[in-house]
DOMARFI-504858 format. One record per residue (C-alpha): residue number from 1; z, y, x. Coordinates in Angstrom, 1 decimal. Each point is the difference from the previous one (the first is absolute). Layout:
BEGIN
(torke NUM (Z Y X)),
...
END
This chain:
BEGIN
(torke 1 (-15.3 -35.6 18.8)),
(torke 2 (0.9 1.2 -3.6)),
(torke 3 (-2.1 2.8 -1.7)),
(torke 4 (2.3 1.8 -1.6)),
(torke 5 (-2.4 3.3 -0.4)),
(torke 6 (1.7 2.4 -2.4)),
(torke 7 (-3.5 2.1 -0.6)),
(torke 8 (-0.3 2.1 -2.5)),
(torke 9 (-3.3 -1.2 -1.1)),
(torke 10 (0.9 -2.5 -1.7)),
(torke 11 (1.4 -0.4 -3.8)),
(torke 12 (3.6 1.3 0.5)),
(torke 13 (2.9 -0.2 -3.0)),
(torke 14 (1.8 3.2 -0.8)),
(torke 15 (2.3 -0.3 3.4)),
(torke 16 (-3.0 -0.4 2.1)),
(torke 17 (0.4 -3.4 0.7)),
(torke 18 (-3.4 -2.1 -0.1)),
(torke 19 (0.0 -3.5 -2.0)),
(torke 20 (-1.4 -1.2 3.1)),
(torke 21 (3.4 1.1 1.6)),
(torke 22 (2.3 -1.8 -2.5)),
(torke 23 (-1.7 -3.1 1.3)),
(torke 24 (1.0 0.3 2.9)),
(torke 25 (3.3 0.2 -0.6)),
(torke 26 (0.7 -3.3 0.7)),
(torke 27 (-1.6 -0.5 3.1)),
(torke 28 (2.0 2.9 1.1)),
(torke 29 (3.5 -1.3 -1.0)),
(torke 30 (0.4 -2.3 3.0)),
(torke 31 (0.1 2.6 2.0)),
(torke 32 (2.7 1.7 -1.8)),
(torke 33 (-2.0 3.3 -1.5)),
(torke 34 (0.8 0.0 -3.8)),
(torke 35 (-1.7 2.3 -2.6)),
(torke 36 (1.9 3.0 0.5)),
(torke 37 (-0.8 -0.4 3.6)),
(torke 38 (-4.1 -0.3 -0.9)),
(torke 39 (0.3 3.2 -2.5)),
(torke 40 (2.0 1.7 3.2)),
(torke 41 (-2.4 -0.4 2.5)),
(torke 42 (-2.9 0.9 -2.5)),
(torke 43 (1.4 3.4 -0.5)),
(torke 44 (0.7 0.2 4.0)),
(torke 45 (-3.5 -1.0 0.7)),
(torke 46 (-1.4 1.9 -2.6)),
(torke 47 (1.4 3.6 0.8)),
(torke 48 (-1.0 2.5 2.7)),
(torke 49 (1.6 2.1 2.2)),
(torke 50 (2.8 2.6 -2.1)),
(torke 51 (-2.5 2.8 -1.9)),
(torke 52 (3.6 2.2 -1.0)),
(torke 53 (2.8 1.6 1.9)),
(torke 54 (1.7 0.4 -2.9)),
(torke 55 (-0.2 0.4 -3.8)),
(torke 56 (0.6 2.4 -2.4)),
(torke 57 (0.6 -1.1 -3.8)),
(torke 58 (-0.1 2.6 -2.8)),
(torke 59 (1.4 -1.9 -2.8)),
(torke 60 (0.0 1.5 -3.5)),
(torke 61 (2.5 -1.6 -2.1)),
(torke 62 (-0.3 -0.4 -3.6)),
(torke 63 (-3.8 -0.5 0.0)),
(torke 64 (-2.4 2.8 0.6)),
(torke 65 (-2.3 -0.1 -3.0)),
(torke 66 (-3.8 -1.5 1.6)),
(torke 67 (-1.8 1.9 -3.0)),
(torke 68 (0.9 3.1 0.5)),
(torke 69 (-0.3 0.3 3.8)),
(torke 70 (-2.2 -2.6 2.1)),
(torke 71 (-1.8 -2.0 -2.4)),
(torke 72 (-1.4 2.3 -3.3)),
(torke 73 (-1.4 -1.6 -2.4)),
(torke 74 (-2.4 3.3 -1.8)),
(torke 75 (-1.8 -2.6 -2.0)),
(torke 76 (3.1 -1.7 -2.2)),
(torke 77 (1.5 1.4 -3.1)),
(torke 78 (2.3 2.7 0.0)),
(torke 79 (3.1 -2.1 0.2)),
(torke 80 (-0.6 -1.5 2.7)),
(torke 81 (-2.0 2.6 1.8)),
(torke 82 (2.6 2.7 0.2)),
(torke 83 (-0.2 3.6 -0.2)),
(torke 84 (-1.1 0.5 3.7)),
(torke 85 (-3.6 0.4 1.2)),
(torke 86 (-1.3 -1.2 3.3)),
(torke 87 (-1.1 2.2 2.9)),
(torke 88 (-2.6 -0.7 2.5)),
(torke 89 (1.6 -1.2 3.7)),
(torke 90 (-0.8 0.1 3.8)),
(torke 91 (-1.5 -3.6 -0.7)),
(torke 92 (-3.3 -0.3 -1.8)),
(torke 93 (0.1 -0.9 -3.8)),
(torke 94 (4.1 -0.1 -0.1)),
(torke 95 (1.7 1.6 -1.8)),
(torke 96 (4.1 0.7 -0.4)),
(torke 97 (1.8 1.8 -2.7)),
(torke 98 (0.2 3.3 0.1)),
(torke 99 (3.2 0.7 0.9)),
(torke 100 (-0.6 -1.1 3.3)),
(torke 101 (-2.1 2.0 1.5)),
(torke 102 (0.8 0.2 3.7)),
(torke 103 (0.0 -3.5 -0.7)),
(torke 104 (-3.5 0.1 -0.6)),
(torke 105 (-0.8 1.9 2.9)),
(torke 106 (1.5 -3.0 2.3)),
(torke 107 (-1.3 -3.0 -1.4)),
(torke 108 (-2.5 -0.4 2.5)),
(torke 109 (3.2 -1.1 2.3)),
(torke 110 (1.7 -2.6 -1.7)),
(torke 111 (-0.8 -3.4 -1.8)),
(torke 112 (0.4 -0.1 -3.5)),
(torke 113 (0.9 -3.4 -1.7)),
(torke 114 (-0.5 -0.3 -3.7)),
(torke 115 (0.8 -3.7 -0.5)),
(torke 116 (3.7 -0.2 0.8)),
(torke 117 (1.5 -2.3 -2.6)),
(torke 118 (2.5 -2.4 -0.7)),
(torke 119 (1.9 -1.5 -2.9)),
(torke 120 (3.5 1.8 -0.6)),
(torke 121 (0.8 2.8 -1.8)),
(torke 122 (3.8 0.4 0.8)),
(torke 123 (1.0 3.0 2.5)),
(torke 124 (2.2 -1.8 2.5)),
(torke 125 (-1.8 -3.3 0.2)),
(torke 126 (-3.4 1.3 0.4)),
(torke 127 (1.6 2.8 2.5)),
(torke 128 (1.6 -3.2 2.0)),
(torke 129 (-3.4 -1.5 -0.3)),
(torke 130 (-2.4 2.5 1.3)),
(torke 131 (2.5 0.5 2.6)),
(torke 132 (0.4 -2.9 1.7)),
(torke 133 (-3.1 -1.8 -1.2)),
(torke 134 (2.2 -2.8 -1.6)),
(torke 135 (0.5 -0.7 -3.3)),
(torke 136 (3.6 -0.4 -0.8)),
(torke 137 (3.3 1.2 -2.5)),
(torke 138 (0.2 3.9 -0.6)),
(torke 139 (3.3 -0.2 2.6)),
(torke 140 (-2.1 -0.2 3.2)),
(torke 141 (-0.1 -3.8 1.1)),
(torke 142 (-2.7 0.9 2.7)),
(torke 143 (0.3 2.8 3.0)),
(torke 144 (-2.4 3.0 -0.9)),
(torke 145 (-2.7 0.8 2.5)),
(torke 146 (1.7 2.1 1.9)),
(torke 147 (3.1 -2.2 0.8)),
(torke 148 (-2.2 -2.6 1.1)),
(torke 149 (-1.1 2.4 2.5)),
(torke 150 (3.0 1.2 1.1)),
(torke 151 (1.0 -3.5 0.7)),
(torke 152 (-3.3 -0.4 1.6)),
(torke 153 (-0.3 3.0 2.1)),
(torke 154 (3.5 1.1 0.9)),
(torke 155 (1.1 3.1 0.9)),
(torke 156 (-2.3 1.8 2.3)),
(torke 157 (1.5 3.2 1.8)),
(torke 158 (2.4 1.4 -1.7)),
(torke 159 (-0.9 0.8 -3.5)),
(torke 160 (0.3 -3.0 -2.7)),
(torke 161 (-3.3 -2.4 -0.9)),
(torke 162 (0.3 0.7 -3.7)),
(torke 163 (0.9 3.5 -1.8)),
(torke 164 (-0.2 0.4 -3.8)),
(torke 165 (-0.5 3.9 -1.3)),
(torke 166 (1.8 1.2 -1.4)),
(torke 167 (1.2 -3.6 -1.1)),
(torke 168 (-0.7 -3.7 -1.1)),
(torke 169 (-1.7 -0.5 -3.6)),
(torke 170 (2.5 -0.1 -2.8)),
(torke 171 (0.1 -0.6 -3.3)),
(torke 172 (3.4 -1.4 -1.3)),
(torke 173 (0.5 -1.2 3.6)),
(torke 174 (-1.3 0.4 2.9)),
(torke 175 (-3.1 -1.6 1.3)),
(torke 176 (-2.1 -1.0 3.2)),
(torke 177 (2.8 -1.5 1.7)),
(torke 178 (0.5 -2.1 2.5)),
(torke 179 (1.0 -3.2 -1.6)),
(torke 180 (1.0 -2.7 2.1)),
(torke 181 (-0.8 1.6 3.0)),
(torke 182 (3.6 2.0 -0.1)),
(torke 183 (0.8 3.4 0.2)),
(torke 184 (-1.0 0.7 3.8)),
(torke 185 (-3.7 0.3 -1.4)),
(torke 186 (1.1 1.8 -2.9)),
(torke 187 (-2.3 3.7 -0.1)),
(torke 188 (1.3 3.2 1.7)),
(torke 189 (0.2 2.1 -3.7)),
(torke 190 (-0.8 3.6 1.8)),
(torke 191 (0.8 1.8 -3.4)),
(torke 192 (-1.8 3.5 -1.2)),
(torke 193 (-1.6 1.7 2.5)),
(torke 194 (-0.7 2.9 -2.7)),
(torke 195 (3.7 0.4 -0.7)),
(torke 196 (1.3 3.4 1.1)),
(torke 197 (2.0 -0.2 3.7)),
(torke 198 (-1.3 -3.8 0.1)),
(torke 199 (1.3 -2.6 2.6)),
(torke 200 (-0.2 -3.0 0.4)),
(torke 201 (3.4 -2.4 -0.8)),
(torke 202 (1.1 -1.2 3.3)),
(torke 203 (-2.2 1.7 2.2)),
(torke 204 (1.6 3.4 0.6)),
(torke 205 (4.2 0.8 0.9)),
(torke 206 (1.3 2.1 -1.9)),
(torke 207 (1.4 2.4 2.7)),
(torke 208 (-1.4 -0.1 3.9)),
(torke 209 (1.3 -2.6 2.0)),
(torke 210 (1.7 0.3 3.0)),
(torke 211 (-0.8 -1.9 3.3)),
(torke 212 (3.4 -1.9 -0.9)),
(torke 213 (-0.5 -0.1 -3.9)),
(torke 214 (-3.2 -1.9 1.3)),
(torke 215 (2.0 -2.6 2.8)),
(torke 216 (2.4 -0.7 -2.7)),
(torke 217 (-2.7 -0.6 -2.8)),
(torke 218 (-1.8 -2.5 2.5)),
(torke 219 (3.6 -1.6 1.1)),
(torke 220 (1.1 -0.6 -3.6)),
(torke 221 (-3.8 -1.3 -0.8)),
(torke 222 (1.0 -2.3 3.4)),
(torke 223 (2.8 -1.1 -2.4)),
(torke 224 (-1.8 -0.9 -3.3)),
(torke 225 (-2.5 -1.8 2.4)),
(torke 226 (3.0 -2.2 1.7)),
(torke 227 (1.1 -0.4 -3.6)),
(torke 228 (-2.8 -1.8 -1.9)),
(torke 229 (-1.0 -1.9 3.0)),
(torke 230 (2.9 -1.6 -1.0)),
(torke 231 (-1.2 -0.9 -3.1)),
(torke 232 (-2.6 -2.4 -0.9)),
(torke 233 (-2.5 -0.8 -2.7)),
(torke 234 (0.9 3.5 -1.8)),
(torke 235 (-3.2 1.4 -1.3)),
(torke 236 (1.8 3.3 -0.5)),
(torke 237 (1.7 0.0 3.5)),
(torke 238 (-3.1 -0.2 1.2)),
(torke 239 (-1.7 2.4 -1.6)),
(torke 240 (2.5 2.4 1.0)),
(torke 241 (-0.2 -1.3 3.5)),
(torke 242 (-2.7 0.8 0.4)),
(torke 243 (-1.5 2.5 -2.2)),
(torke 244 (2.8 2.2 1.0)),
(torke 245 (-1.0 -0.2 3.4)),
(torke 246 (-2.9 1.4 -0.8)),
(torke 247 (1.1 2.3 -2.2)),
(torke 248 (2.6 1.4 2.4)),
(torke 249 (-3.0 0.0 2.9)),
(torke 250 (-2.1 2.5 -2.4)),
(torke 251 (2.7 2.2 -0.6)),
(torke 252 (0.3 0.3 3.8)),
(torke 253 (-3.9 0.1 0.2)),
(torke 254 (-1.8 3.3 -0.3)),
(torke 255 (-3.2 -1.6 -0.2)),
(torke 256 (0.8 -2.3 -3.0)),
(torke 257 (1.5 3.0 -1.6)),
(torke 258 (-3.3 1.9 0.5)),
(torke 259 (-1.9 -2.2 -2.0)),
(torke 260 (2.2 0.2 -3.5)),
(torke 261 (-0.2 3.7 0.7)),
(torke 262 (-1.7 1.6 -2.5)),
(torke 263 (0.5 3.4 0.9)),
(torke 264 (-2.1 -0.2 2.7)),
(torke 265 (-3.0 0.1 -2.0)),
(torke 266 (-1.7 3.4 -0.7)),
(torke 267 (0.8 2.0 -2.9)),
(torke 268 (-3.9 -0.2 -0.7)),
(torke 269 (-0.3 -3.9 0.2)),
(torke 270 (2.8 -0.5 -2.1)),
(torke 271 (-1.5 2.0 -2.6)),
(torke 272 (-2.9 -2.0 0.2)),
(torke 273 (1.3 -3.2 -1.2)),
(torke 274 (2.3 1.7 -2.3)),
(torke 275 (3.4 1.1 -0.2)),
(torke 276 (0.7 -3.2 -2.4)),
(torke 277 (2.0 -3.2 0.9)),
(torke 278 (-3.3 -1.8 0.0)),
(torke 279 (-1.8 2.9 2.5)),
(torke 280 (3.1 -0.2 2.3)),
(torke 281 (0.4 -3.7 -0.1)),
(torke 282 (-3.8 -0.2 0.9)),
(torke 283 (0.2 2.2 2.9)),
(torke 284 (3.5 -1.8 1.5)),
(torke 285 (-1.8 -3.1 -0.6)),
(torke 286 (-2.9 1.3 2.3)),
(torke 287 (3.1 1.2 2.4)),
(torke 288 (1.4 -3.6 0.0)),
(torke 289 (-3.5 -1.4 1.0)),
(torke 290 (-0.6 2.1 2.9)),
(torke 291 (4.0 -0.8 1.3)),
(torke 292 (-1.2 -3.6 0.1)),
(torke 293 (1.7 -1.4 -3.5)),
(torke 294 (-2.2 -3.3 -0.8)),
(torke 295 (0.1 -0.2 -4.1)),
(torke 296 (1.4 3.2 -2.0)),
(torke 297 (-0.2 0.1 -3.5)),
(torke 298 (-0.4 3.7 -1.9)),
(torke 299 (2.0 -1.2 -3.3)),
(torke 300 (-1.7 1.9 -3.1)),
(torke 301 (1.1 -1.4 -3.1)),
(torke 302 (0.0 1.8 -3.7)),
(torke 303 (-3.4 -1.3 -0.9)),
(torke 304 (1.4 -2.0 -3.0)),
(torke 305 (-1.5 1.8 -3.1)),
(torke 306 (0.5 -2.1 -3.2)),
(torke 307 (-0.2 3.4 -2.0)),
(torke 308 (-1.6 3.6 0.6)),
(torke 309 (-2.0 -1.3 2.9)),
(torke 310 (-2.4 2.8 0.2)),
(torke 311 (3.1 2.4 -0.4)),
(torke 312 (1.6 -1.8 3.2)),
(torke 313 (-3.3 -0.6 1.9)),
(torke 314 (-0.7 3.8 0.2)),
(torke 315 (2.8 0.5 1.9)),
(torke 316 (-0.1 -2.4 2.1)),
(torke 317 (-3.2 -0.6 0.9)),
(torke 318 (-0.4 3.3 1.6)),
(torke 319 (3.2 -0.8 2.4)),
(torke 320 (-1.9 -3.2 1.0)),
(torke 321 (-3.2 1.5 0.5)),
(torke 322 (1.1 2.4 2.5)),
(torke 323 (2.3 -2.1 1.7)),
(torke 324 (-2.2 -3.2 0.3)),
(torke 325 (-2.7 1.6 1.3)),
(torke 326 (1.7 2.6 2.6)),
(torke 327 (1.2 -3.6 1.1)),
(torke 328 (-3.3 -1.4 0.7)),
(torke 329 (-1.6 3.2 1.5)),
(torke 330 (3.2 0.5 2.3)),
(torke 331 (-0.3 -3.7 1.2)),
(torke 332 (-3.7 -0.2 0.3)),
(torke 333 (0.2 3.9 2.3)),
(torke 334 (2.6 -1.4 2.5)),
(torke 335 (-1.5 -3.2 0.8)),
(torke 336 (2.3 -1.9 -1.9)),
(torke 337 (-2.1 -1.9 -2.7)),
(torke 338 (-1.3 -2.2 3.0)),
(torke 339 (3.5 -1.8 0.5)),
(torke 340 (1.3 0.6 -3.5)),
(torke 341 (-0.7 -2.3 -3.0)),
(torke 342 (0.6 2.3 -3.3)),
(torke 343 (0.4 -1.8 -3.3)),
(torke 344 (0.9 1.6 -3.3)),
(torke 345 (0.6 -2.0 -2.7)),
(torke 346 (2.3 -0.3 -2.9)),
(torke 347 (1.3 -3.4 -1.8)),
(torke 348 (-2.4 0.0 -2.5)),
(torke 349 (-2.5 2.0 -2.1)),
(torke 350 (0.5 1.2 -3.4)),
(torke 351 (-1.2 -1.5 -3.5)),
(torke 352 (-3.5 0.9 -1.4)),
(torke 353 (1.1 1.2 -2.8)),
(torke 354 (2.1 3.2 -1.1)),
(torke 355 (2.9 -1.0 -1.9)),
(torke 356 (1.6 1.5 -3.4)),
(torke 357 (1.8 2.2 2.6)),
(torke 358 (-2.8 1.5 1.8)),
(torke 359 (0.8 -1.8 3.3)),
(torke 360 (-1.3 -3.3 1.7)),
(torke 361 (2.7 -3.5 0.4)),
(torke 362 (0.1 -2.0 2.7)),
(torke 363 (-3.3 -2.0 0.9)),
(torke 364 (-0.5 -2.6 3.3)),
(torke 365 (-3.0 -0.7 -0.6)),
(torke 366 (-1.8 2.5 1.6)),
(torke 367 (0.9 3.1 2.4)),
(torke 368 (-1.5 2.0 2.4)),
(torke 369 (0.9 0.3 4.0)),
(torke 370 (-0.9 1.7 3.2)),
(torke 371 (-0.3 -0.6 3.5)),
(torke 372 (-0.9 2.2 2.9)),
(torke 373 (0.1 -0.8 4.0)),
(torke 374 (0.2 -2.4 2.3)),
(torke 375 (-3.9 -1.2 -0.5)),
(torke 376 (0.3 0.4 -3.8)),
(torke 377 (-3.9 1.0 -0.6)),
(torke 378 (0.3 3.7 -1.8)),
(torke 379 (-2.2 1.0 -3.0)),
(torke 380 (0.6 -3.7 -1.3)),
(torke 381 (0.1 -1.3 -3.7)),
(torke 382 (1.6 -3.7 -0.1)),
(torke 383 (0.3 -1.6 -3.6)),
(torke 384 (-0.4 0.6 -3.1)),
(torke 385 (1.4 0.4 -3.9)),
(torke 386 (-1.7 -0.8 -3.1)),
(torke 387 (-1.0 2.7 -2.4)),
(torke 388 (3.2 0.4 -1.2)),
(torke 389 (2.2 0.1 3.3)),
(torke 390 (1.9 -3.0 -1.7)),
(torke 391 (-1.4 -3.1 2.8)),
(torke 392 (-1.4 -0.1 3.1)),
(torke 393 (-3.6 -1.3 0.3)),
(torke 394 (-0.6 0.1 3.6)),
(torke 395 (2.0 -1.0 3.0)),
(torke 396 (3.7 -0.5 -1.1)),
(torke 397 (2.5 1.3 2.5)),
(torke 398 (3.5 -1.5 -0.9)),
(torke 399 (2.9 1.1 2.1)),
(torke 400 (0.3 -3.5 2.1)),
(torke 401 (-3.4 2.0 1.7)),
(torke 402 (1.4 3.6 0.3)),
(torke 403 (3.0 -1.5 1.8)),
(torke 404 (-2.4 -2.2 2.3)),
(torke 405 (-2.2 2.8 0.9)),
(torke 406 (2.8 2.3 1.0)),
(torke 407 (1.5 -3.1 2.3)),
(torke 408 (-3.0 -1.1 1.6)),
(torke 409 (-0.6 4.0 0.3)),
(torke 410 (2.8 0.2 2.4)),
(torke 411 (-0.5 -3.7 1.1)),
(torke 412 (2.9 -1.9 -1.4)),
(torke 413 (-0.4 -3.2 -1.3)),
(torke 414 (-0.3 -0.1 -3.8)),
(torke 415 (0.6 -3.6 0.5)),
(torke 416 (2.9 -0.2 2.0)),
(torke 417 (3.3 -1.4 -0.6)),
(torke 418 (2.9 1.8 -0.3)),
(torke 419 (3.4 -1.2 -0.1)),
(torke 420 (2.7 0.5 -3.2)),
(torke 421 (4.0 0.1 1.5)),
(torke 422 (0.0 -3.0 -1.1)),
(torke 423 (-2.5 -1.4 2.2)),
(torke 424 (-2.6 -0.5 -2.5)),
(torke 425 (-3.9 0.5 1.0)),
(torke 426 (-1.7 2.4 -2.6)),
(torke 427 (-3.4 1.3 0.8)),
(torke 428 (-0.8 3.5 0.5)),
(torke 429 (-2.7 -0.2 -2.8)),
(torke 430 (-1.2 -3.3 -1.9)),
(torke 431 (-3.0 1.1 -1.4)),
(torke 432 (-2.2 2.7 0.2)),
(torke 433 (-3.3 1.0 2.9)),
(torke 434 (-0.6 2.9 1.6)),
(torke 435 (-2.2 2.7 -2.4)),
(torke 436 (-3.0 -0.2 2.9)),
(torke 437 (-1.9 2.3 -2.0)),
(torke 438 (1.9 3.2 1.2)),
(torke 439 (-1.2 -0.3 3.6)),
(torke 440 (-3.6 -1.3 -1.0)),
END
């Protein structure tokens, strides 16, 4: 009989693969299992039963500065310090900026990750990077997490598997895409659910329909159907196939309109997460959950202060306060944070050092994160920077291991092969573990 024990126990290389295992490589070719297929059934033997229903990624594009927020540094020099002080949280010897206050109050429910770090400083690659876990060109060569889910999961009732709010990431273009993949597992974009009369495109006719406005919607949608049936090997053909199947479904479904409804909300709980873009597209997001949507992303970009940081920072920081932690109170209250894996993160941190502008550049290096639900451990403290905030010193997290947690989270594969149009196997992730330390 071979042993071909795949323990953990053993010295492992940065895939998890034992040396042991490379040697017995060979003995496993003759019976056709290749490498890929070794590192495949590693990650199938190695995860546990789904922890997540879904996820819900708050991404803050343009870099939310580390310093100033999650990871103070009172002891450094005034320029790399910052003007804010720290303030005592809900978990023992932390402490956030204070600008965050409610922040503080919830600490005690979320995992904070100091360590985050890799090594690219450009906007659209690094955005590409931390959302997908694969390093590529800033044009997307790799699905972002929440195609791959899409693709993985399906639809699932009758609202869509992945729904951005308001919108993708964009910078000059627009970002966590679906590659490859094509445009069927392209995000729902749900737009603002804090702009005045909001609705969302697609999902509400302009006037009442009629009983026969209805049969002759589904009759012509009979048509389209017949139509690219016809048609093979047409990415877009398909995605209208069948997307607008779907789409016409939830206009005709009072349920899947229910759960884009914002209105339905009390006036009182929207107040509580704000009556910002961020607040509202926090509590839709929560909405989207609890209708059964398995990866939305709560887009919340401007963080990218080259100049006047402090200037922009007390503006904002306020608007994420509130709505960030109305998210994690509303979740935790309705039972959801034990089915929902939360991450906030942005693409990277910001430099140590305030510039001749008063603002921090770009810096990869190091960056704070969060996580909440789904077994994450609350009150928790993983990593850490130097004295500086410039490198991390303690457990590295690169985005190869956010992407692997959030798929083994909802038990997909990070191993598994996909398939280009072309026919091509490319691997969901090749690099990267699960960040074990979040459930520990």
């Amino acid at each position: 009989m071979l042993d071909i024990s795949l323990s953990h126990r053993r010295s492992t290389l940065c895939n998890g693969v034992s040396r042991r295992d490379f040697l017995r490589i060979g003995a496993l070719a003759p019976l056709g299992l290749s490498l890929a297929d070794l590192l495949s059934s590693k990650a199938l033997a190695g995860s546990a039963a789904p922890r997540a229903k879904s996820v819900l990624l708050v991404f803050l594009g343009g870099g939310i500065s580390h310093h100033d927020t999650f990871d103070l540094k009172p002891d450094a020099v005034e320029e790399i310090r910052g003007k804010y002080k720290g303030i005592p949280s809900s978990v023992p010897g932390l402490h956030v900026g204070e600008l965050l206050p409610r922040m503080a109050k919830v600490m005690n429910k979320v995992c904070l990750v100091r360590s985050g770090t890799h090594e690219n400083d450009h906007h659209e690659t690094a955005t590409n990077w931390v959302l997908s876990g694969r390093f590529g060109s800033p044009f997307g060569d790799f699905p972002s997490m929440g195609a791959v889910v899409a693709h993985e999961t399906g639809f699932s009732g009758l609202v869509p598997p992945y729904v951005a709010v308001p919108r993708n990431p964009a910078f000059t273009w627009e970002l966590g895409k679906s590659a490859w993949l094509g445009g069927r597992y392209e995000s729902f974009k749900c737009g603002d659910p804090n702009a005045k009369e909001f609705k969302v495109r697609d999902l509400t006719p302009s006037t009442a329909l009629s009983a026969s406005s209805v049969d002759r919607r589904r009759t012509l949608l009979e048509a389209v159907d017949n139509l690219s049936a016809r048609v093979k090997g047409n990415d877009q053909i398909a995605t209208y196939d069948e997307f607008q199947q779907k789409a016409a479904a939830m206009v005709l479904a009072p349920t899947a309109q229910a759960a884009f409804d914002i209105g339905k909300e009390s006036e009182k709980q929207r107040d509580e997460y704000g009556r910002t873009e961020f607040g509202q597209s926090c509590l839709m997001a929560r909405r989207l959950i609890e209708g059964g949507v398995k990866f939305v992303t709560v887009n919340f970009g401007g963080w990218d202060h080259h100049a006047k940081i402090f200037e922009n920072l007390d503006k904002k920081l306020p608007v994420f306060d509130q709505g960030l932690s109305a998210l994690i109170t509303d979740l935790e209250q309705r039972g959801l944070m034990k089915d929902t894996l939360l991450l906030v993160m942005g693409e990277f941190g910001r430099t140590p050092k305030i510039n001749k502008d008063a603002g921090r550049d770009h810096w990869g290096r190091a960056g704070s994160m969060i996580f909440a639900g789904a077994g994450v451990t609350p009150g928790k403290i993983i990593g850490a920077t130097d004295r500086d905030g410039a490198f991390v010193t303690e457990r590295p997290v690169r985005p190869a291991d956010v992407a692997c947690t959030v798929y083994e989270a909802l038990g997909i594969n990070p191993r598994k092969n996909l398939h280009t149009p072309e026919g091509r196997p490319v691997a969901i992730l090749d690099q990267g573990n699960t960040v074990d330390e979040l459930f520990a």
